[in-house]
mmCIF file of the N, C-alpha and C atoms, coordinates in Angstrom:
data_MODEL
# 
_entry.id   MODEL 
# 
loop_
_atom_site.group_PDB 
_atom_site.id 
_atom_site.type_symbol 
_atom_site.label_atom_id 
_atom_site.label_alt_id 
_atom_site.label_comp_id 
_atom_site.label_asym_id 
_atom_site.label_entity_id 
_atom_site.label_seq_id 
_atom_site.pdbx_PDB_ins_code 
_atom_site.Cartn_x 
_atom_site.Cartn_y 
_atom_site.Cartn_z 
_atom_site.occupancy 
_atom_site.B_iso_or_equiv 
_atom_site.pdbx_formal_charge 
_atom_site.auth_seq_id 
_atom_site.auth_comp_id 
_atom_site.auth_asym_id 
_atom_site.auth_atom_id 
_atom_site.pdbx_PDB_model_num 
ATOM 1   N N  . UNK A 1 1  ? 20.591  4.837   -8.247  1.00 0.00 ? 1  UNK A N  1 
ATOM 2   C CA . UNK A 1 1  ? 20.998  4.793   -6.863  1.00 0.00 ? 1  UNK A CA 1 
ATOM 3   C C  . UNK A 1 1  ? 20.649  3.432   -6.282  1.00 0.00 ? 1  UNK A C  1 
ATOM 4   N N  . UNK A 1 2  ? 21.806  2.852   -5.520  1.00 0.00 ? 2  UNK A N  1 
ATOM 5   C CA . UNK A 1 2  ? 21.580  1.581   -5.070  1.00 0.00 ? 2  UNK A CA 1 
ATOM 6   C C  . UNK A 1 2  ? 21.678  1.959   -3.491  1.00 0.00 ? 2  UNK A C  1 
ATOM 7   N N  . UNK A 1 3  ? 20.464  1.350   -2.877  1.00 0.00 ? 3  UNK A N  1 
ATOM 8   C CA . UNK A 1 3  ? 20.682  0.911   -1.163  1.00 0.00 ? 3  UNK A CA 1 
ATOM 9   C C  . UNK A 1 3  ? 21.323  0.023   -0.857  1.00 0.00 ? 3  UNK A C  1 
ATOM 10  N N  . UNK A 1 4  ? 21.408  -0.282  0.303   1.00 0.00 ? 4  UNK A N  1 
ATOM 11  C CA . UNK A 1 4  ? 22.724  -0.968  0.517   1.00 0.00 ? 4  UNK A CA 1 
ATOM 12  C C  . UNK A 1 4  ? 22.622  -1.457  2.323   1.00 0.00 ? 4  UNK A C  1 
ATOM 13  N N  . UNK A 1 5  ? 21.833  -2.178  2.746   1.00 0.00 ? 5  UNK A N  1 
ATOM 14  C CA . UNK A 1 5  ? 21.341  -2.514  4.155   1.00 0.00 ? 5  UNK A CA 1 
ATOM 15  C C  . UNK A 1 5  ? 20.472  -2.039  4.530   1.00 0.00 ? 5  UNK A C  1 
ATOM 16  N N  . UNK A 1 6  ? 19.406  -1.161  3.693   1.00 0.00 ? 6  UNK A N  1 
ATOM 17  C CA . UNK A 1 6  ? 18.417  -0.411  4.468   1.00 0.00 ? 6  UNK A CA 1 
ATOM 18  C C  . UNK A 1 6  ? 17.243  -1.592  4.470   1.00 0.00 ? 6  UNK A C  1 
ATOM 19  N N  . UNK A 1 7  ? 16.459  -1.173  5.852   1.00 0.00 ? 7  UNK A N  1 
ATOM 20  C CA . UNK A 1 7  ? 15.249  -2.079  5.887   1.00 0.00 ? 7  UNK A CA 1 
ATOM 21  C C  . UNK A 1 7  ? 14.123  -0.780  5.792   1.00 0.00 ? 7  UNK A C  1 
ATOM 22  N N  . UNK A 1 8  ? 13.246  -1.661  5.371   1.00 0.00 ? 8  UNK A N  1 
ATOM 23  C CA . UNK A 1 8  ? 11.843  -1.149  5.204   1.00 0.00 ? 8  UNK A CA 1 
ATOM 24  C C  . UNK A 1 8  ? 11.129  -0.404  6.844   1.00 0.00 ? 8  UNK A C  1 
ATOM 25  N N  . UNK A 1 9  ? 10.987  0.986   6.721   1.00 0.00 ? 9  UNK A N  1 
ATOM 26  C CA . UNK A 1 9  ? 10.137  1.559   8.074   1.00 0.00 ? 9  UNK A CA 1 
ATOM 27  C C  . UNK A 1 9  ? 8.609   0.724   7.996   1.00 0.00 ? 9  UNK A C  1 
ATOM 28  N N  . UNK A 1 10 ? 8.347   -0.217  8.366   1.00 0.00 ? 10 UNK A N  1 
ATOM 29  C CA . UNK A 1 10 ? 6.733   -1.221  7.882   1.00 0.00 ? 10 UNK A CA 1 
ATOM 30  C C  . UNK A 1 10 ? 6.217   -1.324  9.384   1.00 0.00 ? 10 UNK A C  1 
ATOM 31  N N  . UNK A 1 11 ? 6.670   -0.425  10.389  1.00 0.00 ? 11 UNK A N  1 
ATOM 32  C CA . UNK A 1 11 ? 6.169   -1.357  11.742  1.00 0.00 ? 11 UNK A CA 1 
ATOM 33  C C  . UNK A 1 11 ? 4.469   -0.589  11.588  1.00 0.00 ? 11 UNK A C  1 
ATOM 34  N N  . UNK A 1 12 ? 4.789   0.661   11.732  1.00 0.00 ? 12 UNK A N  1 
ATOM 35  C CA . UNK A 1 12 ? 2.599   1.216   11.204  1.00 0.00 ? 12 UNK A CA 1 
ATOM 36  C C  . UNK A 1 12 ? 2.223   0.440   10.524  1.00 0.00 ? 12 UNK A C  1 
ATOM 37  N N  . UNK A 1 13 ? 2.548   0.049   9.223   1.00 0.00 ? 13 UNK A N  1 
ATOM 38  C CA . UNK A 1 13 ? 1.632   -1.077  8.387   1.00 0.00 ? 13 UNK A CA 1 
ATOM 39  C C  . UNK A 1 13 ? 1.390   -2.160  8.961   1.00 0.00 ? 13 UNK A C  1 
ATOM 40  N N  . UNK A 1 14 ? 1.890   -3.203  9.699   1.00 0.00 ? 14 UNK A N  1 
ATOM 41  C CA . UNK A 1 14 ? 2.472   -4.207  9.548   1.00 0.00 ? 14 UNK A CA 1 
ATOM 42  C C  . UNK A 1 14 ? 1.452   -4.508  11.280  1.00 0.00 ? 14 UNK A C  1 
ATOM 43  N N  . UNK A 1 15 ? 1.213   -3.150  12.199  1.00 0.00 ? 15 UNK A N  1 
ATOM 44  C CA . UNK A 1 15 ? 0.415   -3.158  13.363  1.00 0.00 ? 15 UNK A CA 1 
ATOM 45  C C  . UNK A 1 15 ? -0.784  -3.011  12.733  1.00 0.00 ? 15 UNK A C  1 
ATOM 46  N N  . UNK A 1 16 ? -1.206  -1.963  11.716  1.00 0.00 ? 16 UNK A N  1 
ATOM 47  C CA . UNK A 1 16 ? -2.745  -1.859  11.104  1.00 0.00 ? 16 UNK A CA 1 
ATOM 48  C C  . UNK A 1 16 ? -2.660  -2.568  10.223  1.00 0.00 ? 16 UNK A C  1 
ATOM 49  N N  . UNK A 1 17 ? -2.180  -4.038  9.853   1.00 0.00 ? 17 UNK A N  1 
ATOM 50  C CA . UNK A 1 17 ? -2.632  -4.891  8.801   1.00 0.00 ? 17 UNK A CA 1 
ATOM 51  C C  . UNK A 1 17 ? -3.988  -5.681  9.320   1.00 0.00 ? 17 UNK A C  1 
ATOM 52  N N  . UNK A 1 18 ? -3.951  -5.722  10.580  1.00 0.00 ? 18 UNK A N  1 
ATOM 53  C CA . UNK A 1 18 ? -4.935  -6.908  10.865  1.00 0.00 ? 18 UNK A CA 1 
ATOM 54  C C  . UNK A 1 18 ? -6.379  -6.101  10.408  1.00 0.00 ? 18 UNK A C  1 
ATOM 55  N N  . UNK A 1 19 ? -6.428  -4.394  11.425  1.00 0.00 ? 19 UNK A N  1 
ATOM 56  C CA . UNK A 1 19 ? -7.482  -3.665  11.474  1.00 0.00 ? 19 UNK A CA 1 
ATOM 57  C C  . UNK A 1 19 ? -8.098  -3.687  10.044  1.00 0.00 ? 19 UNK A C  1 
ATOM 58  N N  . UNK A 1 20 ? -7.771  -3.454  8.540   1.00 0.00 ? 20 UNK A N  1 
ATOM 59  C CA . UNK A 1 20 ? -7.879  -3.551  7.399   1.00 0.00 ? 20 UNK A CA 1 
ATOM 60  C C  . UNK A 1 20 ? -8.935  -4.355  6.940   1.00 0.00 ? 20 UNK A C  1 
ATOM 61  N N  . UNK A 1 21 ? -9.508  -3.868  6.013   1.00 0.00 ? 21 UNK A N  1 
ATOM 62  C CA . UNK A 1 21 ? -10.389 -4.170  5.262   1.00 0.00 ? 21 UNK A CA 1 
ATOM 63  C C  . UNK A 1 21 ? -10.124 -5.035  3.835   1.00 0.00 ? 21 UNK A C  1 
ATOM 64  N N  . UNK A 1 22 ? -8.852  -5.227  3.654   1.00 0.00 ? 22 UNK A N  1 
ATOM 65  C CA . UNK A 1 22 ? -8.204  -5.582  2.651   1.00 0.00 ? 22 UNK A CA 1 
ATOM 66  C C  . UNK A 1 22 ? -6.631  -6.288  3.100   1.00 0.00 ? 22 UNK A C  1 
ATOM 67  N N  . UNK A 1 23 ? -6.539  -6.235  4.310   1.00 0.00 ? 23 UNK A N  1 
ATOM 68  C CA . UNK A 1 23 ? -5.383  -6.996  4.744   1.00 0.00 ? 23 UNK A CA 1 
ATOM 69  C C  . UNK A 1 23 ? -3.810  -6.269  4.337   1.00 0.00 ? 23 UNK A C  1 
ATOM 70  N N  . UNK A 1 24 ? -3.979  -5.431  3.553   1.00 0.00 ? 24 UNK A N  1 
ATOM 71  C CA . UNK A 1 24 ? -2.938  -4.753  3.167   1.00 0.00 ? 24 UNK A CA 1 
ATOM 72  C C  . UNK A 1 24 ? -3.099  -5.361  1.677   1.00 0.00 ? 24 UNK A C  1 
ATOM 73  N N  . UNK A 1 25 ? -4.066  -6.054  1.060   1.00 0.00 ? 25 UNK A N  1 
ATOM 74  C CA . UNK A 1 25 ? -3.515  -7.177  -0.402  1.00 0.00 ? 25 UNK A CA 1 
ATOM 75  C C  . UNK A 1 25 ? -4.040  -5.562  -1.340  1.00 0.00 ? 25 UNK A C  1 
ATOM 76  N N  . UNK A 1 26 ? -3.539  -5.903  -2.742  1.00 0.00 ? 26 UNK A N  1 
ATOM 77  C CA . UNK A 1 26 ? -3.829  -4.986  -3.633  1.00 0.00 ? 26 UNK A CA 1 
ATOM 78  C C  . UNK A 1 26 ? -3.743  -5.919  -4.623  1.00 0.00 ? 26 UNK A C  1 
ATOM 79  N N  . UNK A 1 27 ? -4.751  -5.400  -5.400  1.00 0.00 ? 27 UNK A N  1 
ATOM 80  C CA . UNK A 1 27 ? -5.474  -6.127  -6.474  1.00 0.00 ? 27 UNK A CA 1 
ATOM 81  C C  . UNK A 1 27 ? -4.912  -5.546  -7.637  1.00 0.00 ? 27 UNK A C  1 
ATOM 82  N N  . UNK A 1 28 ? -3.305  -6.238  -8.265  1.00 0.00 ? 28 UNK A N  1 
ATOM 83  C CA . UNK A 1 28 ? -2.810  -5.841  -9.783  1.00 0.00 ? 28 UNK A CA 1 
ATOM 84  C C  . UNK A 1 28 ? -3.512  -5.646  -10.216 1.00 0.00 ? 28 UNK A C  1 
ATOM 85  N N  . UNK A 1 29 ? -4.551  -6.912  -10.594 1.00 0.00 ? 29 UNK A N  1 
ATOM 86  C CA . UNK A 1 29 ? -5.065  -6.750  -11.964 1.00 0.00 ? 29 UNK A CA 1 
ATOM 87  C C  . UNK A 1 29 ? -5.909  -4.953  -12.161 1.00 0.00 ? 29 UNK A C  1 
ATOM 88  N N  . UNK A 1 30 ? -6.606  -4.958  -11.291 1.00 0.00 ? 30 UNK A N  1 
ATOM 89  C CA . UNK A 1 30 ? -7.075  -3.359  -10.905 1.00 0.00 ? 30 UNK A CA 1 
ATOM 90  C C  . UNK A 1 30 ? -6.131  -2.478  -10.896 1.00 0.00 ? 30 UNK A C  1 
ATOM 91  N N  . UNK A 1 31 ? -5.254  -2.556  -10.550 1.00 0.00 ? 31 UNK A N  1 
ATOM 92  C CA . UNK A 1 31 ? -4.145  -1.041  -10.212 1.00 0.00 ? 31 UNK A CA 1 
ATOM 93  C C  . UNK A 1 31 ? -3.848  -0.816  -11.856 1.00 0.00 ? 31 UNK A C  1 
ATOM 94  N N  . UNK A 1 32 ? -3.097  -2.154  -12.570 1.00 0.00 ? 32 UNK A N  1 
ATOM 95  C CA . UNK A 1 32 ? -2.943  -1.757  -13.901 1.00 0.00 ? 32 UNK A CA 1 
ATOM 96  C C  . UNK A 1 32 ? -4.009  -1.576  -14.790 1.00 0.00 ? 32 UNK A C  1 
ATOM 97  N N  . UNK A 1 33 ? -5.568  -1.773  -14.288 1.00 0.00 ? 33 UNK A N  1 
ATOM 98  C CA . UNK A 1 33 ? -6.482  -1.474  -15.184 1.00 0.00 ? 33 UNK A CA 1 
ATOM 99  C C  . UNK A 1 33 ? -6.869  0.250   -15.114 1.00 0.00 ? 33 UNK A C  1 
ATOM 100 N N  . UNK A 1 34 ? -6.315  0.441   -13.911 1.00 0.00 ? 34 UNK A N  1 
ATOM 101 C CA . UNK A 1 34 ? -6.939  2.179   -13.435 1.00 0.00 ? 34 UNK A CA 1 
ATOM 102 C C  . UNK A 1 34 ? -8.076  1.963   -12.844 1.00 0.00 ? 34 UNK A C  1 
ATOM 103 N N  . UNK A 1 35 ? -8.881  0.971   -11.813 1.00 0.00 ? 35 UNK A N  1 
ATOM 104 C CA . UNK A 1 35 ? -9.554  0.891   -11.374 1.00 0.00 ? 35 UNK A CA 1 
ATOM 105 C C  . UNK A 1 35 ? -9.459  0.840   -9.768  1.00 0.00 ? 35 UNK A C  1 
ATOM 106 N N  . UNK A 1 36 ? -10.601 1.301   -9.189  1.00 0.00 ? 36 UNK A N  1 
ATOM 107 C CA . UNK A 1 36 ? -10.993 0.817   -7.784  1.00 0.00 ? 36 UNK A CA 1 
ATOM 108 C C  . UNK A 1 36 ? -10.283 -0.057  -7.084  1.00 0.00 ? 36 UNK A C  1 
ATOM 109 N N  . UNK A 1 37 ? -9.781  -0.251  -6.143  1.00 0.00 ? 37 UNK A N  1 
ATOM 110 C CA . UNK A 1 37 ? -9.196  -1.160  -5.385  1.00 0.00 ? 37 UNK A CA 1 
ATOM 111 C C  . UNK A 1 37 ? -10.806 -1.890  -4.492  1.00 0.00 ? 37 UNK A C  1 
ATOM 112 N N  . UNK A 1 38 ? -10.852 -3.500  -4.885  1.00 0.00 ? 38 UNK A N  1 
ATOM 113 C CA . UNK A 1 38 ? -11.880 -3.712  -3.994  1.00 0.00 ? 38 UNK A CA 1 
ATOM 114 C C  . UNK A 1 38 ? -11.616 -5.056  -3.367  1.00 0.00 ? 38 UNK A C  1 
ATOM 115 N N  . UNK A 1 39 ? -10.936 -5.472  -2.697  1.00 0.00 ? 39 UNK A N  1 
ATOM 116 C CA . UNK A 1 39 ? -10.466 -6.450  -2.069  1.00 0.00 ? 39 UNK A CA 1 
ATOM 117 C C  . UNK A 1 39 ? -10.722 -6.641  -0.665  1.00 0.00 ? 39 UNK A C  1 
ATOM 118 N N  . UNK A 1 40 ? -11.896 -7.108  -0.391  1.00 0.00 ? 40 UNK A N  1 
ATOM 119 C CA . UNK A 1 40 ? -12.716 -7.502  0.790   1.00 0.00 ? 40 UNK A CA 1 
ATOM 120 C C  . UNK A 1 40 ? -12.277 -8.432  1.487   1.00 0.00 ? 40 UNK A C  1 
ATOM 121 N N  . UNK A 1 41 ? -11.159 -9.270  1.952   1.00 0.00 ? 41 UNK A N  1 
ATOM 122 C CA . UNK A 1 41 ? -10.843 -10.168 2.724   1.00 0.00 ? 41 UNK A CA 1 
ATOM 123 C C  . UNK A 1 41 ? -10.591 -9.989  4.168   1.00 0.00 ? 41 UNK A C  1 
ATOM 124 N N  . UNK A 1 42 ? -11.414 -8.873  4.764   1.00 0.00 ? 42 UNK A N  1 
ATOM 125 C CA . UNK A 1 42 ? -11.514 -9.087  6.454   1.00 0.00 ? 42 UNK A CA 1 
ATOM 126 C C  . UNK A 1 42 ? -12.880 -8.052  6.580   1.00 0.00 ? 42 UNK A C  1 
ATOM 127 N N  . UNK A 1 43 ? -14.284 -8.959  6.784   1.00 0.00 ? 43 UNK A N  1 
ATOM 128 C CA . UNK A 1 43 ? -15.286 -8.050  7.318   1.00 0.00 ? 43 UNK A CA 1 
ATOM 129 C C  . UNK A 1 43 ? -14.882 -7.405  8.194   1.00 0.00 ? 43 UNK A C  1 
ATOM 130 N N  . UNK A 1 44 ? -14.205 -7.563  9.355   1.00 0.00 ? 44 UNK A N  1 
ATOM 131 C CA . UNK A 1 44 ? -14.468 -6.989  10.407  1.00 0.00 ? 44 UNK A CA 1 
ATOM 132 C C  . UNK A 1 44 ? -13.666 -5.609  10.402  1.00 0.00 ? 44 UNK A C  1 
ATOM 133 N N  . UNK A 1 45 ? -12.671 -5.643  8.933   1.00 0.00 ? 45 UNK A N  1 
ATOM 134 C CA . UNK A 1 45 ? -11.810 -4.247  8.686   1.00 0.00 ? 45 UNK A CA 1 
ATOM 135 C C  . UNK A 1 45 ? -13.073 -2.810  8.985   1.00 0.00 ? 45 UNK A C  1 
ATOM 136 N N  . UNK A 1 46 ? -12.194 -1.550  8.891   1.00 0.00 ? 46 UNK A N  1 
ATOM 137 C CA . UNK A 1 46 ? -13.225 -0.070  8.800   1.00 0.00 ? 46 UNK A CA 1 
ATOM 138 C C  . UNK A 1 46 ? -11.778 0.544   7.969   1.00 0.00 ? 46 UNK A C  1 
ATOM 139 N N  . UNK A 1 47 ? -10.776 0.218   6.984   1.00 0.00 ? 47 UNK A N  1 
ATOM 140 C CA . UNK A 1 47 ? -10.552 1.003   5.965   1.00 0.00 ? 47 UNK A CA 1 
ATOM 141 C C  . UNK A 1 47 ? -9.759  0.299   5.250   1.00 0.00 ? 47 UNK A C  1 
ATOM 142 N N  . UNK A 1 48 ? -9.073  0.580   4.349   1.00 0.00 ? 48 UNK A N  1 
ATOM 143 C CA . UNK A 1 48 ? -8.483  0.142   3.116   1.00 0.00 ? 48 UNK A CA 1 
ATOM 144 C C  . UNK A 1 48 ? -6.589  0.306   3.929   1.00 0.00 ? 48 UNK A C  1 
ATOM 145 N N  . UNK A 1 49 ? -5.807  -0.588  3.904   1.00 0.00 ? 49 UNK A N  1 
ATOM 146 C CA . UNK A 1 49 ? -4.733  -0.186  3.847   1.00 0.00 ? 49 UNK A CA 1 
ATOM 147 C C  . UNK A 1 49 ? -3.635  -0.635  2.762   1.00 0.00 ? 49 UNK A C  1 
ATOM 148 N N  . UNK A 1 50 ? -2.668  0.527   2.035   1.00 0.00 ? 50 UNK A N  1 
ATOM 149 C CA . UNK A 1 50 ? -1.856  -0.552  1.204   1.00 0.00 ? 50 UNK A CA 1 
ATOM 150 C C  . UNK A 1 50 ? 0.054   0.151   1.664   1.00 0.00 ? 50 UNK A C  1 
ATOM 151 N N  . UNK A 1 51 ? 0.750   -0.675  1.212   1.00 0.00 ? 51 UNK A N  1 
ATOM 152 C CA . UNK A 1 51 ? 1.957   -0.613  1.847   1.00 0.00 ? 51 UNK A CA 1 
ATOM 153 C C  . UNK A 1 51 ? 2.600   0.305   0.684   1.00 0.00 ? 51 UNK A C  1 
ATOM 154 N N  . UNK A 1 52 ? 3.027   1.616   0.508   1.00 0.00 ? 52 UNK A N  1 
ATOM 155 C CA . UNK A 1 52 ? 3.869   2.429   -0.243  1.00 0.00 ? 52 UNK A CA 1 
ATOM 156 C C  . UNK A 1 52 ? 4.949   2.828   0.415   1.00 0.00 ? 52 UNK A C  1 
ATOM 157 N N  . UNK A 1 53 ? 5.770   3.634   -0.449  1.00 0.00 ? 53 UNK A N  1 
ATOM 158 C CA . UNK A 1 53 ? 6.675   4.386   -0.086  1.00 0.00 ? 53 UNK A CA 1 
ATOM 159 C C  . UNK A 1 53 ? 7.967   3.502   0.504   1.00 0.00 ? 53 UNK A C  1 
ATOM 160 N N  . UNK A 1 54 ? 8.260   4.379   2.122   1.00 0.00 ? 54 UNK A N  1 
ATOM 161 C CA . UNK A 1 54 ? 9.208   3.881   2.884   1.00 0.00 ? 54 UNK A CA 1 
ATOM 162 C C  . UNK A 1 54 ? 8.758   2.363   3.377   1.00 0.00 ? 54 UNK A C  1 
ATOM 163 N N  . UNK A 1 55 ? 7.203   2.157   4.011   1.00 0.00 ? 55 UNK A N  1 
ATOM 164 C CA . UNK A 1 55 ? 6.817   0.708   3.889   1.00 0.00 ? 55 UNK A CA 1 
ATOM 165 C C  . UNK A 1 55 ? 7.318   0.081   3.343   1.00 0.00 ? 55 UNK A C  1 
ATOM 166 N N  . UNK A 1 56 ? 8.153   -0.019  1.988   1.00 0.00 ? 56 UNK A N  1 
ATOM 167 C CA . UNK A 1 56 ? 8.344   -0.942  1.085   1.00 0.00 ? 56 UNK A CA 1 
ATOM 168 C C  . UNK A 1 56 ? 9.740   -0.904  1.149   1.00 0.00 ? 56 UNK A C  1 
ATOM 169 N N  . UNK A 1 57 ? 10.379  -0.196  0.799   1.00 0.00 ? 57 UNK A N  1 
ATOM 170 C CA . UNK A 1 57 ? 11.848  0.113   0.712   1.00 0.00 ? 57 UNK A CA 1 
ATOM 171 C C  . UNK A 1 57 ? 11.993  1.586   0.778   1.00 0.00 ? 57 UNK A C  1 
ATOM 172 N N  . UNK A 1 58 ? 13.661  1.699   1.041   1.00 0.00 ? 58 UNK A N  1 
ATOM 173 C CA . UNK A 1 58 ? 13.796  3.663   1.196   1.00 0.00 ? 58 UNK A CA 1 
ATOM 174 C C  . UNK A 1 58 ? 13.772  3.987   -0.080  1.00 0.00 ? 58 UNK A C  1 
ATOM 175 N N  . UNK A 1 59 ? 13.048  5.224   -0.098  1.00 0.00 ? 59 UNK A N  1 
ATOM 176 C CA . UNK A 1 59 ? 12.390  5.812   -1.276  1.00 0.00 ? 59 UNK A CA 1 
ATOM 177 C C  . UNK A 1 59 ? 12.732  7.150   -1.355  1.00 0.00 ? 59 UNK A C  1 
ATOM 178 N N  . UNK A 1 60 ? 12.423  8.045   -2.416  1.00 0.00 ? 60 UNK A N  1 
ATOM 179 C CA . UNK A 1 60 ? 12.585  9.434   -2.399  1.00 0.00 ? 60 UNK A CA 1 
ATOM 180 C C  . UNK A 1 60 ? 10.658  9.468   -2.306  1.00 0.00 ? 60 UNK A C  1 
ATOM 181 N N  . UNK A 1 61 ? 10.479  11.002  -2.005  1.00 0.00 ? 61 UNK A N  1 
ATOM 182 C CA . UNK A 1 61 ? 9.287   11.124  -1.360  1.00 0.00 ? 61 UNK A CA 1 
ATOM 183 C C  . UNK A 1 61 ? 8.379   11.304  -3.307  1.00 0.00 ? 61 UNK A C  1 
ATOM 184 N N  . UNK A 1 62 ? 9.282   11.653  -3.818  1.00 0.00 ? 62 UNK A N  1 
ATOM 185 C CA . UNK A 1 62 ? 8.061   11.440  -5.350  1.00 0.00 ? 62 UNK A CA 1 
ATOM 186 C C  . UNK A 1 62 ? 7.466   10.060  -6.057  1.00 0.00 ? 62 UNK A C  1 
ATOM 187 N N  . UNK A 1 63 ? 8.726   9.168   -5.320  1.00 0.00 ? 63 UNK A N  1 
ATOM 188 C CA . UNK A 1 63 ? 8.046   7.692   -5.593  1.00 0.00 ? 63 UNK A CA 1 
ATOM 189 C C  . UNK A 1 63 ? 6.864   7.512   -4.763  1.00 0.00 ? 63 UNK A C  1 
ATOM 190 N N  . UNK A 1 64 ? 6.810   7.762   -3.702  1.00 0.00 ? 64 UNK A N  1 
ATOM 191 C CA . UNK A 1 64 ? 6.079   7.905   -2.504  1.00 0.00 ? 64 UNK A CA 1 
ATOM 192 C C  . UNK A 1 64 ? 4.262   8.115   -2.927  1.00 0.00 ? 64 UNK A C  1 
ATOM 193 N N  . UNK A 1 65 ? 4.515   9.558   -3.418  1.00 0.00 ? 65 UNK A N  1 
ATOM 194 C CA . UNK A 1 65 ? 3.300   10.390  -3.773  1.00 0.00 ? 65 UNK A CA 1 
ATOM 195 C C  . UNK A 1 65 ? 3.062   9.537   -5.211  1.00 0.00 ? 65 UNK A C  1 
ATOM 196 N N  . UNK A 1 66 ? 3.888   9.154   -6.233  1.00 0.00 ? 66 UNK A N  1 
ATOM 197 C CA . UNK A 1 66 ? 3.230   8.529   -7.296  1.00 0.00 ? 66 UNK A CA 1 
ATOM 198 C C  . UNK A 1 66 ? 2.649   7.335   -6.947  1.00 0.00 ? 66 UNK A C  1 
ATOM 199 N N  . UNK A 1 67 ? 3.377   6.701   -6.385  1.00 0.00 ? 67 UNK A N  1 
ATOM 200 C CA . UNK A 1 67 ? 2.366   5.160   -5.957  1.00 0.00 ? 67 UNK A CA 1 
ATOM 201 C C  . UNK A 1 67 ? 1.172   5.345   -5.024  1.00 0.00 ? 67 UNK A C  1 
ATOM 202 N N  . UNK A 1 68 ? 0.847   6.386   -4.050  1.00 0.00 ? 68 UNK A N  1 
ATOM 203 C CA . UNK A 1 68 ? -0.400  6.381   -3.804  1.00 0.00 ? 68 UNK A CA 1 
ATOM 204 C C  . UNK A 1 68 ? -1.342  7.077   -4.817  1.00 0.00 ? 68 UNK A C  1 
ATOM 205 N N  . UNK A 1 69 ? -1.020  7.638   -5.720  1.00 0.00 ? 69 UNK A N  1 
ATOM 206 C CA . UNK A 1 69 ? -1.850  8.632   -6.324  1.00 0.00 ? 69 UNK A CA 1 
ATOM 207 C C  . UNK A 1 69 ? -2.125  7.514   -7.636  1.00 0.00 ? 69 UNK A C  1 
ATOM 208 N N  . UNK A 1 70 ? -1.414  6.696   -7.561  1.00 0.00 ? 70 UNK A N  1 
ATOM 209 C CA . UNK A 1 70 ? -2.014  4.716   -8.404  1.00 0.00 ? 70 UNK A CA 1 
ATOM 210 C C  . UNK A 1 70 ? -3.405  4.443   -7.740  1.00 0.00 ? 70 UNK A C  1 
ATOM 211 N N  . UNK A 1 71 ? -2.958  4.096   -6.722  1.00 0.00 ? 71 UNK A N  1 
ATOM 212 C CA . UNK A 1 71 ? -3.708  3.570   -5.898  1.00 0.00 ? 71 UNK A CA 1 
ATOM 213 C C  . UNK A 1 71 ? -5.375  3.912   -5.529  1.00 0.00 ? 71 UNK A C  1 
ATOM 214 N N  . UNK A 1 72 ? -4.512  5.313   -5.458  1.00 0.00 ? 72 UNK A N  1 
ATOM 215 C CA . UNK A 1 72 ? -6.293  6.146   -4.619  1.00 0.00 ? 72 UNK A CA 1 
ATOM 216 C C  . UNK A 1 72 ? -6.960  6.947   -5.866  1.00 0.00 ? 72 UNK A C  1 
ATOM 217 N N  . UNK A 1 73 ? -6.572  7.628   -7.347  1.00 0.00 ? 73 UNK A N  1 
ATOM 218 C CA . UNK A 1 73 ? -6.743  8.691   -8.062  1.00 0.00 ? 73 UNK A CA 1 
ATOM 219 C C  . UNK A 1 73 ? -8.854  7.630   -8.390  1.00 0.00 ? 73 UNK A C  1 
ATOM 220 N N  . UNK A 1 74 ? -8.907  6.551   -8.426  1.00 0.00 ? 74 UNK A N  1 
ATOM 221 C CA . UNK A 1 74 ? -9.995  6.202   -8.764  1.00 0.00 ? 74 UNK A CA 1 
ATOM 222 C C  . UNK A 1 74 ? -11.018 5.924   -7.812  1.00 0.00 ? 74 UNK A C  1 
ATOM 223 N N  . UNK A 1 75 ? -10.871 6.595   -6.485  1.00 0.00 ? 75 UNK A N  1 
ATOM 224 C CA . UNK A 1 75 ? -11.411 6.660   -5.513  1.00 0.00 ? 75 UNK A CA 1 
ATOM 225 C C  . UNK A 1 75 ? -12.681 7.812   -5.518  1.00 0.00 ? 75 UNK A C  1 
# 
């Protein structure tokens, strides 16, 4: 299935990027190791945010749930 003009729903991410503890960045080398996400680039963050799903492009909702369950299962 090809899209075809759709934009990314990113305005929630994109307002809580600053609040973040991680800026929204995600650390490949970690995601493909199966590890922890630990990417500290804003003390003043209070949580982790990363951009999935519709954030990114239109998605079906199982892409959705697999890419956070990357993300968070080593939490």
């Amino acid at each position: 299935m090809i899209n075809y003009g759709t934009v990314p729903n990113a305005d929630l991410y994109f307002d809580l990027r600053p609040l973040s503890i991680n800026h929204g960045e995600v650390d490949h080398d970690a995601l493909l190791s199966g590890e922890a996400q630990s990417v500290r680039s804003n003390p003043d963050g209070v949580f982790q945010l990363f951009r999935i799903g519709d954030a990114v492009s239109a998605r079906n909702t199982h892409a959705a749930i697999y890419e956070a369950l990357r993300l968070m299962k080593d939490i």
